[in-house]
TIVO-2410 file (N, C-alpha, C; in nm, 3 decimals):
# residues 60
REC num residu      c1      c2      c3 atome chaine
REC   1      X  -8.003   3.320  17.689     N      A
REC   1      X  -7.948   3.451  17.660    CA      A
REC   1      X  -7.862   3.442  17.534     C      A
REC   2      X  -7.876   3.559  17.440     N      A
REC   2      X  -7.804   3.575  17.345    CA      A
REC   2      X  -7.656   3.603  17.320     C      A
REC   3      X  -7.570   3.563  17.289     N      A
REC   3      X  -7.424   3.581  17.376    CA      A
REC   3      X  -7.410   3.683  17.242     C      A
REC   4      X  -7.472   3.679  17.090     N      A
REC   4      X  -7.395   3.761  17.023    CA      A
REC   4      X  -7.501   3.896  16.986     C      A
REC   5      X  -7.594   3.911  17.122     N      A
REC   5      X  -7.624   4.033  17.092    CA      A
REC   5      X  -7.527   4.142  17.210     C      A
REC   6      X  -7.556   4.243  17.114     N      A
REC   6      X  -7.486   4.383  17.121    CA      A
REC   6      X  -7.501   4.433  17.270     C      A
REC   7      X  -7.588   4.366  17.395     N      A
REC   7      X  -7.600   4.406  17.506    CA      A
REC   7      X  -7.529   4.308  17.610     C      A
REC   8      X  -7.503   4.195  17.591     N      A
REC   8      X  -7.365   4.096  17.625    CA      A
REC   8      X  -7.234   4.169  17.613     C      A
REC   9      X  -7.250   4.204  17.452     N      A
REC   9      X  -7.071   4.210  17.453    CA      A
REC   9      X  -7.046   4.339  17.550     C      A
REC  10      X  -7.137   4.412  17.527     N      A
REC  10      X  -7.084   4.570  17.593    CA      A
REC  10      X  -7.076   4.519  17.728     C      A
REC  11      X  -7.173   4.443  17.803     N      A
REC  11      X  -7.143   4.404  17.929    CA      A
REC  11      X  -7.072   4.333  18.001     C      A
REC  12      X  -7.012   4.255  17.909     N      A
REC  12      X  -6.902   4.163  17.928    CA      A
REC  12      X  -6.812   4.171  17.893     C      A
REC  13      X  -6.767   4.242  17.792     N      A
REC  13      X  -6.639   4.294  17.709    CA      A
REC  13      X  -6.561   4.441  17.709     C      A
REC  14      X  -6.695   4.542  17.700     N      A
REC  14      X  -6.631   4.631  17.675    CA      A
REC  14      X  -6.605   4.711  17.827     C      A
REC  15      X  -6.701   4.691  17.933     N      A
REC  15      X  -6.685   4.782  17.991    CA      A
REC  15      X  -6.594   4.710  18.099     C      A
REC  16      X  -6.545   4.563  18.101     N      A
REC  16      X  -6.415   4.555  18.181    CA      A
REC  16      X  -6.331   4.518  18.109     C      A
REC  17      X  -6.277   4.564  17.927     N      A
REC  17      X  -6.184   4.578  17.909    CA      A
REC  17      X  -6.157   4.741  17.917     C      A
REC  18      X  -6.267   4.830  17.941     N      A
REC  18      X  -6.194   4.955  17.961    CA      A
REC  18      X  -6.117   4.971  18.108     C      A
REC  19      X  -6.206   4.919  18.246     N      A
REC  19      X  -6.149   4.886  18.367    CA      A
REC  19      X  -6.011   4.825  18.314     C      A
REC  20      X  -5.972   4.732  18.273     N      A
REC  20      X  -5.834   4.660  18.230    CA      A
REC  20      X  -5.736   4.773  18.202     C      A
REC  21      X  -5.786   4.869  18.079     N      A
REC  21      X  -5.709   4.951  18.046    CA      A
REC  21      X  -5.657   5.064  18.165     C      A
REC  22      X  -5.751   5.128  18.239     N      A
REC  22      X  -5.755   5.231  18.301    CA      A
REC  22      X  -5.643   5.159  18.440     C      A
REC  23      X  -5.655   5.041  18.456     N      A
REC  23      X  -5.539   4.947  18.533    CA      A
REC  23      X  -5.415   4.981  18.486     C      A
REC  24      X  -5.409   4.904  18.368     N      A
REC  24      X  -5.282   4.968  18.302    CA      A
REC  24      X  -5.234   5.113  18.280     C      A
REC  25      X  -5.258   5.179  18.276     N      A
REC  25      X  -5.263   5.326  18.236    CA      A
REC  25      X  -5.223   5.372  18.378     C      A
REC  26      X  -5.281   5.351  18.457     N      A
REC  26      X  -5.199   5.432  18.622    CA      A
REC  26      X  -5.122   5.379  18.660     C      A
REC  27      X  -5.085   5.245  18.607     N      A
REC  27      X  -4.983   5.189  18.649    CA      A
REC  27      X  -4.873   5.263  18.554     C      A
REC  28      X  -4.896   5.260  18.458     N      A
REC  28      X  -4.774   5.309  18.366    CA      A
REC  28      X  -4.738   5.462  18.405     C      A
REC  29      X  -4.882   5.532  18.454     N      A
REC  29      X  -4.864   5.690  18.469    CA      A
REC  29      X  -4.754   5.661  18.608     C      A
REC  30      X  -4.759   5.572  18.737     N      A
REC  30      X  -4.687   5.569  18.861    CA      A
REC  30      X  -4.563   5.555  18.823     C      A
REC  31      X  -4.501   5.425  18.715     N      A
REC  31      X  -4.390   5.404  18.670    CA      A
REC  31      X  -4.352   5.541  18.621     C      A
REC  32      X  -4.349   5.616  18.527     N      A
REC  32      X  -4.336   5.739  18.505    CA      A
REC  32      X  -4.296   5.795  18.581     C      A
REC  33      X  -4.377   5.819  18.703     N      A
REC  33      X  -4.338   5.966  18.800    CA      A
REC  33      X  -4.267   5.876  18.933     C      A
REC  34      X  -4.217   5.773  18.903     N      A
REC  34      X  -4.121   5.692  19.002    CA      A
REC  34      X  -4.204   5.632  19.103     C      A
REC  35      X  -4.324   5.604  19.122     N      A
REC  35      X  -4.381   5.544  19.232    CA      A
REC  35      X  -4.389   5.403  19.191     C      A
REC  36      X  -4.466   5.355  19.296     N      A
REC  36      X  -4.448   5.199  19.248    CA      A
REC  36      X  -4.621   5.149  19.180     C      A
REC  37      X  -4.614   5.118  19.121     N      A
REC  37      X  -4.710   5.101  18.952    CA      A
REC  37      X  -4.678   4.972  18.881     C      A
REC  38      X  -4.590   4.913  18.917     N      A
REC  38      X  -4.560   4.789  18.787    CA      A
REC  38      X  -4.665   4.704  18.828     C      A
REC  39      X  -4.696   4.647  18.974     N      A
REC  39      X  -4.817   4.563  18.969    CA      A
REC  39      X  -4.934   4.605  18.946     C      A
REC  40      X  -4.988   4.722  18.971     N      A
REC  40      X  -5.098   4.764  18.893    CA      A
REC  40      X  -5.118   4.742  18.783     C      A
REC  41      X  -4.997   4.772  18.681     N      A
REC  41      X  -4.981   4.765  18.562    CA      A
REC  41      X  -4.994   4.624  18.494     C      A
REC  42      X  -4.943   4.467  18.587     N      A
REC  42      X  -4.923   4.381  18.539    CA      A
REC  42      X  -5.070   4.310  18.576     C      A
REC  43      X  -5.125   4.380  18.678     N      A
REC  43      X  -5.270   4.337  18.712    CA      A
REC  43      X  -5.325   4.380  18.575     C      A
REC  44      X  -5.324   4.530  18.559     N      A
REC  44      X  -5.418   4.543  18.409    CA      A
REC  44      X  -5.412   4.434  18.342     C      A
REC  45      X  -5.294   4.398  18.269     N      A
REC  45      X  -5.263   4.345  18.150    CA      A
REC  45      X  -5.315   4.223  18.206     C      A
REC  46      X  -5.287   4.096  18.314     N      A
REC  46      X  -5.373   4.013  18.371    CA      A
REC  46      X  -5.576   3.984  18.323     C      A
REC  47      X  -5.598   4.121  18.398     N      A
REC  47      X  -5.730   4.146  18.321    CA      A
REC  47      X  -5.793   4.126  18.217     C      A
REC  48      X  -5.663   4.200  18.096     N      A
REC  48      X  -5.722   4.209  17.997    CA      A
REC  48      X  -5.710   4.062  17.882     C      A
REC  49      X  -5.616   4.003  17.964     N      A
REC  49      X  -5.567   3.866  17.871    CA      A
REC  49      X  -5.715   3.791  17.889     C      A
REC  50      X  -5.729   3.799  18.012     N      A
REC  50      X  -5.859   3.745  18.028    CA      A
REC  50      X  -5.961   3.725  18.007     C      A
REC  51      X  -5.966   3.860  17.978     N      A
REC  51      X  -6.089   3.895  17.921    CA      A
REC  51      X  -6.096   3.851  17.746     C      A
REC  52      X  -5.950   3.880  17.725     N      A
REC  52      X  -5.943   3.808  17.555    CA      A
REC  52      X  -5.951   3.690  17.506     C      A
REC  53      X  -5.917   3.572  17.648     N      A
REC  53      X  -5.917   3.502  17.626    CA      A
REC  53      X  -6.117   3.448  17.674     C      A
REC  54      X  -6.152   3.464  17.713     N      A
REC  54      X  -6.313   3.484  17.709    CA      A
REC  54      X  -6.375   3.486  17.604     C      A
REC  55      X  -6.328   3.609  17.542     N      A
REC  55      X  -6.425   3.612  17.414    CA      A
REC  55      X  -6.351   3.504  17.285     C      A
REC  56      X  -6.249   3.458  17.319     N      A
REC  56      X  -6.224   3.369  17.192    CA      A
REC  56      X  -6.287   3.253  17.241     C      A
REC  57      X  -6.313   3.230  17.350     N      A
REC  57      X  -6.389   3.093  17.396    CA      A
REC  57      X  -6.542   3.112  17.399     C      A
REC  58      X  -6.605   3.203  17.389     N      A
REC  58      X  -6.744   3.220  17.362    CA      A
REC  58      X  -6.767   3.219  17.247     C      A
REC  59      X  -6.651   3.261  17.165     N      A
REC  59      X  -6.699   3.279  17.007    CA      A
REC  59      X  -6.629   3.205  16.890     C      A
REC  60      X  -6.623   3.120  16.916     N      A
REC  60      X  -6.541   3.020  16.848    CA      A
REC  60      X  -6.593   3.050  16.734     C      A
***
């Protein structure tokens, strides 16, 4: 399998760094309106390190 075609990255990259984001984002929307959200929030960011750190190791 081709790791640097255009149907990898979207499947591996983009569509669970948008999941990552949308983590973060309700977490931050709960913090906001006083509920409890920070671990959601720190799960996102969890996610997304992950995921960054992925693609710097596939693509050296």
């Amino acid at each position: 399998m081709d790791t640097k075609a255009p149907e990898f990255i979207y499947i591996a990259f983009v569509l669970p760094s948008l999941f990552a984001l949308t983590f973060m984002f309700e977490g931050l929307y709960k913090m906001v309106h006083q509920e409890d959200g920070f671990f959601i929030f720190i799960v996102g960011i969890v996610f997304l390190v992950i995921i960054a750190l992925a693609y710097l190791f596939l693509f050296k």
